[in-house]
C-alpha positions in Angstrom: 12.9 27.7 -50.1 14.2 24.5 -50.7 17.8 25.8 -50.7 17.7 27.4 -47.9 16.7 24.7 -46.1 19.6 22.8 -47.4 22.0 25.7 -46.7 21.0 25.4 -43.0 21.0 21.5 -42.5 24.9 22.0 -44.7 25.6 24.7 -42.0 24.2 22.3 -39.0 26.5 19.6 -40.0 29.7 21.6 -40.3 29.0 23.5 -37.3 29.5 20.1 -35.0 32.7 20.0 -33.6 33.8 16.4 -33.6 34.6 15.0 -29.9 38.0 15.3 -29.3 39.6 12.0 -27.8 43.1 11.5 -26.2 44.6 8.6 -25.7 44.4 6.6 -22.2 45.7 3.7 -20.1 42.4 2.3 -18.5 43.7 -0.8 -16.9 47.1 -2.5 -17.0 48.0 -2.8 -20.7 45.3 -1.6 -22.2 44.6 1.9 -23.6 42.0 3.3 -25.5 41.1 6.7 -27.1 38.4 8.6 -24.4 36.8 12.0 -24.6 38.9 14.7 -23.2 36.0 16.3 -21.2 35.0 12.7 -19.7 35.5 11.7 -16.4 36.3 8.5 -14.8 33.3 7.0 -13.1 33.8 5.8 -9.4 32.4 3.0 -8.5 29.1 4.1 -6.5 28.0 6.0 -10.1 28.8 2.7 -12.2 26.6 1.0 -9.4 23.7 3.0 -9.8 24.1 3.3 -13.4 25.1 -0.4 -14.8 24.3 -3.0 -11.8 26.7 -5.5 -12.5 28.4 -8.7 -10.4 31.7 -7.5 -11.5 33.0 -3.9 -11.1 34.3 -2.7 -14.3 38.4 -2.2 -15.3 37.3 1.3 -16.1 34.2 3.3 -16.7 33.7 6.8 -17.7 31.4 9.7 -18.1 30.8 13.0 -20.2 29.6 15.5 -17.6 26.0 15.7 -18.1 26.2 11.4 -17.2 23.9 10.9 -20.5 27.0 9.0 -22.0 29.2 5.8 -20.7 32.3 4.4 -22.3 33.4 1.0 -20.2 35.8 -2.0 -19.9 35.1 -4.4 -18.5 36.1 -8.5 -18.3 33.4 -10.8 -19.2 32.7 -13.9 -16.9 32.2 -16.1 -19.7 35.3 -18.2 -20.8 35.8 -18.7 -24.8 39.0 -20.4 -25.9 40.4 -18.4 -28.9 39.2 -20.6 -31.6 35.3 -20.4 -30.8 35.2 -16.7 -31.9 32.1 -17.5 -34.1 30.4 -19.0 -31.4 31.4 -16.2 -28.9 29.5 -14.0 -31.6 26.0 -16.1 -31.4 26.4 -15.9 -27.9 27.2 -11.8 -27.7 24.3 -11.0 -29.7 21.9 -13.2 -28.7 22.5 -11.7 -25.1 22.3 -7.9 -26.4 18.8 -9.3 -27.9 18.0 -10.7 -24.6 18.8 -7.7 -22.6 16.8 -4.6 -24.1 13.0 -4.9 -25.2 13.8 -4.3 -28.5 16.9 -4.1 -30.7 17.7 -2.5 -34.2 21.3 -3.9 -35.4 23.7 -1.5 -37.6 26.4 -3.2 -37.9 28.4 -6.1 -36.9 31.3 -8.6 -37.7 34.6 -10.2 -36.2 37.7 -8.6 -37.0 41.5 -9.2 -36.1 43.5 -6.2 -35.0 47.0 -6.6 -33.2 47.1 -10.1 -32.7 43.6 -10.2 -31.3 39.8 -10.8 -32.2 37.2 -8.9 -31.5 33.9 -9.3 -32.3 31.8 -6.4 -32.4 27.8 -4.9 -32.3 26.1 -1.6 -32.9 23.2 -1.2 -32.6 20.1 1.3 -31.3 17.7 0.0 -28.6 14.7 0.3 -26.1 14.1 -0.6 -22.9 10.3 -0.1 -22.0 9.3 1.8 -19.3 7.4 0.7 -15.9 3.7 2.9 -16.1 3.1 1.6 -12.7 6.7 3.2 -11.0 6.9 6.9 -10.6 9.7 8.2 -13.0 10.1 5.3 -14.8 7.3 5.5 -17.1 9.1 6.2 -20.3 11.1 3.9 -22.3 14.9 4.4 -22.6 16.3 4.7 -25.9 20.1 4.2 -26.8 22.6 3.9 -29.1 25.6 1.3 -28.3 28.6 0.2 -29.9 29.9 -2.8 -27.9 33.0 -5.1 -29.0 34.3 -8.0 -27.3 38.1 -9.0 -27.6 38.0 -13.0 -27.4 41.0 -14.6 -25.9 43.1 -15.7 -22.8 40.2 -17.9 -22.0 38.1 -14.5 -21.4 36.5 -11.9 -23.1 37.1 -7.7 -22.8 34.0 -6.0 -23.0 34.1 -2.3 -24.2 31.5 -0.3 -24.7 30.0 2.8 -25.6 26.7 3.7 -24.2 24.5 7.2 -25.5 21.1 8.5 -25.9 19.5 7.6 -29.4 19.4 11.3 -30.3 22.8 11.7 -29.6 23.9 9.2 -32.1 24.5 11.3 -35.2 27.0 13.2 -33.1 28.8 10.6 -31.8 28.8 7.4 -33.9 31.7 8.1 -35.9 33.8 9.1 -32.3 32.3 5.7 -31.3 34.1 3.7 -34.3 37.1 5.3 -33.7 37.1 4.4 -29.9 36.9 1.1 -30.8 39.7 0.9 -33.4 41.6 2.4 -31.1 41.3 -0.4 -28.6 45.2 -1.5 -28.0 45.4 -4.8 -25.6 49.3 -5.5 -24.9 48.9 -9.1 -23.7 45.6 -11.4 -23.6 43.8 -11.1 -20.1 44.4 -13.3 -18.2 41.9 -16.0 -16.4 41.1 -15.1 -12.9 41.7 -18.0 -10.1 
């Protein structure tokens, strides 16, 4: 019995087609590797999905809109040299933002000239009991990484159900590392 059991969970796992990703320019010298079946978010669905001050460089969407990949600039200014204070600052605002947070990994790394500081981690946002459709909490898996410099910070990230994760964590890493930034952003006036 036991080996049967295996044989099916062996079967599962080589049954899952890994997400294919192809290679995109998402903003002015920047491209990044993106699902093939996603499409680009407009900005009344990043709206009602992430309400944000600043409308992101690029968002997308796999067509059920469970999953979000995004870049985005941050407002906050960090001068290249600060990147382990940047990194404090990142994660003690992903703590801040969901009700509860279970980190898998993080670091700082350099990659073409550039540092980006990165987080992933599962959390939960608790639900409202007293607003209709609300009441349950939301559950997700992210992979966010910053890319410190030019007085600015890139924000990517990848945004998808908790159960989903298994399927698409290791797509996630490689969206990430795919990250290519041509120059630094630059400060807006």
């Amino acid at each position: 019995m036991q080996k049967i059991v295996l044989l099916m969970i062996l079967l599962g796992l080589m049954s899952f087609d890994e997400p294919k990703l192809k290679k995109r320019e998402v903003s002015d010298g920047i491209t990044m590797l993106v699902p093939v079946d996603w499409r680009e978010m407009d900005g009344l669905d990043f709206s009602e999905r992430f309400p944000s001050v600043r409308a992101p460089l690029a968002a997308y969407s796999d067509p059920n809109r469970e999953m979000a990949l995004s870049v985005n600039i941050s407002a906050t200014q960090w001068p290249d040299e600060d990147v382990e204070i940047a990194r404090d600052f990142f994660k003690s605002s992903i703590y801040n933002t969901f009700d509860r947070v279970e980190m898998i990994d993080q670091g700082v790394y350099e990659a073409n000239k550039h540092k980006f500081v990165f987080f992933e981690f599962e959390s939960t946002v608790k639900g409202d009991k007293s607003v209709l459709g609300q009441e349950g909490s939301i559950m997700n898996y992210s992979y966010i990484q910053y890319m410190i410099g030019g007085d600015r910070a890139l924000v990517f990230s990848f945004h998808c159900p908790r159960r989903l994760r298994q399927e698409w964590q290791e797509a996630a890493g490689k969206i990430m590392k795919g990250v290519k930034v041509k120059s630094k952003p630059k400060a807006e006036s």
